[in-house]
N, C-alpha and C positions, 0 to 999 in steps of 0.2 A: 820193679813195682814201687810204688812214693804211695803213701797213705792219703797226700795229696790228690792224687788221681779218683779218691771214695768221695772227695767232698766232706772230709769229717772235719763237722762244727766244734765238733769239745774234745780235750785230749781222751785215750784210749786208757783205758784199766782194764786188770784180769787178761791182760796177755800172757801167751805160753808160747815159747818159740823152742821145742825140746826136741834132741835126737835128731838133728837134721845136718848133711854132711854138704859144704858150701865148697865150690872151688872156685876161683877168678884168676885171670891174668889180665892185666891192663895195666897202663900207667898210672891213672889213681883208682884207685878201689877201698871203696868201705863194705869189708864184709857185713857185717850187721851193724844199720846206723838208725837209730832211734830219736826223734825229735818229740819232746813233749808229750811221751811215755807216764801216764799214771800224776802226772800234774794236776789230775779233777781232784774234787773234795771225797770222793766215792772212798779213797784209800786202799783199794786193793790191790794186793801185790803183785807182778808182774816178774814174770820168768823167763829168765835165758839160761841155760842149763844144758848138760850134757851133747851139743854140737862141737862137730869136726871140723873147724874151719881154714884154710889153707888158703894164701894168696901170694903171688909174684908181680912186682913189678916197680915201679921209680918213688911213688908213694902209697901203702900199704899201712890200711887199719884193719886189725880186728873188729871191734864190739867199738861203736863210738853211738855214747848215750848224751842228749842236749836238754836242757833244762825238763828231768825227769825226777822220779819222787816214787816212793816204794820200788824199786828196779831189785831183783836177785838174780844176779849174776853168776852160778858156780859151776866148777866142773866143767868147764870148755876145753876144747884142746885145740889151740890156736894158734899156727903157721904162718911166721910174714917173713917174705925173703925181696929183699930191695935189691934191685935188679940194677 
């Protein structure tokens, strides 16, 4: 799923992405990729927190965030095995 896909006009604030157990095998995988995360003037903070996340394969990201702005990221527990 790409946020891209919603048509959104302005970046997203007040996201919560918590408690969720992600698994992938591919050649590239971005477990959780965030683009223009919390970049509004709104200022609210935005969460990633306590997710499982686990991937295999030739290139393997965790959590990749792109020109983002209030982002808390804690307590992840994150698996990347380069195949």
């Amino acid at each position: 799923m790409y946020m891209a896909d919603y048509m959104v006009l302005e970046p997203i604030s007040g996201m919560i992405v918590d408690e969720n157990e992600i698994i992938a095998n591919a050649k590239v995988t971005y477990l959780i990729e965030l683009y223009m995360i919390g970049a509004s003037s709104n200022r609210q903070v935005n969460n990633i927190s306590n997710n499982v996340l686990y991937g295999e394969g030739t290139s393997v990201y965790g959590i990749a965030a792109y020109v983002g702005k209030y982002l808390n990221i804690t307590n992840n527990d994150i698996t990347t095995i380069v195949i």
